[in-house]
C-alpha positions as CSV (number, residue, x, y, z in Angstrom):
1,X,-11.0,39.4,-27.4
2,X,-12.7,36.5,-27.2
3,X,-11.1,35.2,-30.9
4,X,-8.0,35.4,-29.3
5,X,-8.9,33.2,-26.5
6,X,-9.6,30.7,-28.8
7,X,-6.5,30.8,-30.6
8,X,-4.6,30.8,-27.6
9,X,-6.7,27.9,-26.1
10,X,-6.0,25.9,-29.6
11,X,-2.2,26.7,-29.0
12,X,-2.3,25.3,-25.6
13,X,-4.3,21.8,-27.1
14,X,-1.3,21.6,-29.4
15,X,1.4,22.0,-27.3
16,X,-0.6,19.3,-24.8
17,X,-1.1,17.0,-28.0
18,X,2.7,17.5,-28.7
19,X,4.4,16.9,-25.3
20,X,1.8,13.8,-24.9
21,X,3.2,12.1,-28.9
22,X,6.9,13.0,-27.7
23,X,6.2,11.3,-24.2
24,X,4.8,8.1,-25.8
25,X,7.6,8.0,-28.2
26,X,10.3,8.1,-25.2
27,X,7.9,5.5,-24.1
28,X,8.4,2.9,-26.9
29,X,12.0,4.2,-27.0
30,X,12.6,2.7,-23.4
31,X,10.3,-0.4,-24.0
32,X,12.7,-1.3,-27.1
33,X,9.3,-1.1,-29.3
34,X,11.2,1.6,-31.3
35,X,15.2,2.0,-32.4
36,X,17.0,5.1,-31.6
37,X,16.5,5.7,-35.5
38,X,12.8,5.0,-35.7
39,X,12.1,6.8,-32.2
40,X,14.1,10.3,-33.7
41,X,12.4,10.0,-37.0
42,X,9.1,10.2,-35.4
43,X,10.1,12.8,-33.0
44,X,11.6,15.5,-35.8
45,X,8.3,14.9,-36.9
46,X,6.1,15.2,-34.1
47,X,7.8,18.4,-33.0
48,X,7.5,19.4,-36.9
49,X,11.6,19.9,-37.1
50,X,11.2,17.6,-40.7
């Protein structure tokens, strides 16, 4: 049981790590440090979608 704490607890860093690169993207977005093309590349990869 315990090896599947860890897994889950990795899972959970991940998703944390994920949400906080998507949040700073929307960030640089909204500060015009990004273009709507540069800010959705980055996102499809952050989130892994390309």
């Amino acid at each position: 049981m315990k090896g599947d704490t860890k897994l889950v607890s990795k899972a959970a860093n991940i998703d944390e790590i994920s949400k906080n690169k998507v949040q700073e993207i929307f960030n640089q977005a909204e500060a015009g440090t990004l273009t709507k093309e540069e800010a959705t590349k980055q996102l499809d990869e952050a989130l892994g979608i390309k």
